[in-house]
N, C-alpha and C positions, 0 to 999 in steps of 0.2 A: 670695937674700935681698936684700930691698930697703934702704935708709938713707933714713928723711929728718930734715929737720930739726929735728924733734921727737926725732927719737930720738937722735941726734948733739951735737943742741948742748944748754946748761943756761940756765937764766936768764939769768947774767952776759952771753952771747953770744948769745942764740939773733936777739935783733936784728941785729943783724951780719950773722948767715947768713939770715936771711930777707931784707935788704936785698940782699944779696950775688947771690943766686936767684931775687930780681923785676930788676933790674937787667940779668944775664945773659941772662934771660928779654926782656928787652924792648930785648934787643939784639942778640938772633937774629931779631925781629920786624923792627925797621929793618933789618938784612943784609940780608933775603930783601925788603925791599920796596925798598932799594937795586937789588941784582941785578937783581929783574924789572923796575926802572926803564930801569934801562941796558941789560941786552937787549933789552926792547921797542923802545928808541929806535935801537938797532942793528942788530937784525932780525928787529922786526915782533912783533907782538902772536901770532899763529897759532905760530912758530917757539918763542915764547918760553911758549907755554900748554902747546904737546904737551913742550918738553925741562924745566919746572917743575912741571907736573903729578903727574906719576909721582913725582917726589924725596920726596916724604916715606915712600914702599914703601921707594924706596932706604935713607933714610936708617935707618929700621928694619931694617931689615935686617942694613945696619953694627952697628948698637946693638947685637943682640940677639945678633951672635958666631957659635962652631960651635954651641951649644947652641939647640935651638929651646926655643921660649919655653914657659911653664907656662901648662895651660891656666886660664880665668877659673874661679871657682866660680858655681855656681848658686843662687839667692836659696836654695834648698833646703838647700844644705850650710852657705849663710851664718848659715840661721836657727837650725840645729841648735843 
Protein backbone atom coordinates (compact mmCIF):
# COMPACT_ATOMS: atom_id res chain seq x y z
CA UNK A 1 0.00 0.00 0.00
CA UNK A 2 1.16 3.25 -0.98
CA UNK A 3 0.62 6.88 1.01
CA UNK A 4 0.69 10.06 -0.62
CA UNK A 5 0.06 13.15 0.25
CA UNK A 6 -3.43 13.42 -0.59
CA UNK A 7 -4.24 10.72 1.36
CA UNK A 8 -2.06 11.56 4.45
CA UNK A 9 -2.50 15.05 4.84
CA UNK A 10 -5.97 17.41 5.21
CA UNK A 11 -6.39 21.00 4.17
CA UNK A 12 -4.96 22.60 7.33
CA UNK A 13 -1.41 20.93 6.23
CA UNK A 14 -1.36 19.42 3.11
CA UNK A 15 0.83 22.60 1.95
CA UNK A 16 3.38 21.89 4.25
CA UNK A 17 3.69 18.43 3.01
CA UNK A 18 3.78 19.20 -0.42
CA UNK A 19 6.31 21.82 0.13
CA UNK A 20 8.12 19.49 2.41
CA UNK A 21 8.15 16.66 -0.89
CA UNK A 22 9.26 19.16 -3.66
CA UNK A 23 11.98 20.54 -1.58
CA UNK A 24 13.31 16.93 -0.64
CA UNK A 25 12.82 16.18 -4.03
CA UNK A 26 14.92 18.83 -5.24
CA UNK A 27 17.47 17.99 -3.11
CA UNK A 28 18.24 14.79 -4.01
CA UNK A 29 18.49 16.41 -7.53
CA UNK A 30 21.48 18.97 -6.36
CA UNK A 31 23.09 15.72 -4.18
CA UNK A 32 23.51 13.68 -7.35
CA UNK A 33 24.54 16.72 -9.50
CA UNK A 34 26.97 17.64 -6.48
CA UNK A 35 28.45 13.95 -6.60
CA UNK A 36 28.87 13.64 -10.21
CA UNK A 37 30.45 17.00 -10.11
CA UNK A 38 33.00 16.04 -7.82
CA UNK A 39 33.66 12.59 -9.09
CA UNK A 40 33.91 13.78 -12.56
CA UNK A 41 36.61 16.26 -11.51
CA UNK A 42 38.28 13.45 -9.45
CA UNK A 43 38.18 10.71 -11.73
CA UNK A 44 37.04 11.53 -14.90
CA UNK A 45 33.86 11.62 -16.71
CA UNK A 46 33.99 7.58 -18.14
CA UNK A 47 34.79 6.44 -14.27
CA UNK A 48 32.12 8.42 -12.96
CA UNK A 49 29.19 7.51 -15.89
CA UNK A 50 29.85 3.52 -15.59
CA UNK A 51 29.84 3.69 -11.30
CA UNK A 52 26.39 6.46 -11.49
CA UNK A 53 24.84 5.00 -14.12
CA UNK A 54 23.56 1.75 -12.82
CA UNK A 55 22.67 3.54 -9.21
CA UNK A 56 19.28 4.30 -9.69
CA UNK A 57 18.79 -0.22 -10.35
CA UNK A 58 20.57 -0.01 -7.05
CA UNK A 59 18.91 2.36 -5.47
CA UNK A 60 15.51 0.40 -6.38
CA UNK A 61 16.28 -2.21 -5.27
CA UNK A 62 17.14 -0.97 -1.82
CA UNK A 63 13.64 0.59 -1.89
CA UNK A 64 11.76 -2.04 -2.76
CA UNK A 65 13.07 -4.60 0.27
CA UNK A 66 12.73 -8.61 0.52
CA UNK A 67 9.44 -8.22 -1.21
CA UNK A 68 9.52 -7.93 -5.03
CA UNK A 69 7.45 -5.50 -6.27
CA UNK A 70 3.58 -5.63 -7.40
CA UNK A 71 3.24 -5.97 -10.85
CA UNK A 72 1.74 -2.73 -13.03
CA UNK A 73 -1.85 -3.21 -14.09
CA UNK A 74 -2.75 -3.16 -17.58
CA UNK A 75 -4.89 -0.21 -19.34
CA UNK A 76 -7.35 -3.33 -19.35
CA UNK A 77 -7.76 -3.94 -15.80
CA UNK A 78 -7.56 -0.20 -15.21
CA UNK A 79 -10.44 0.36 -17.52
CA UNK A 80 -12.69 -2.20 -16.00
Amino acid sequence: MRFTILEVADNTNRGYYMGLYNGLYRLGSLGGMLLGGILADQYGISVTAIFLGPSPCWLFRLQSGPFPAQPCLSMTEVSR
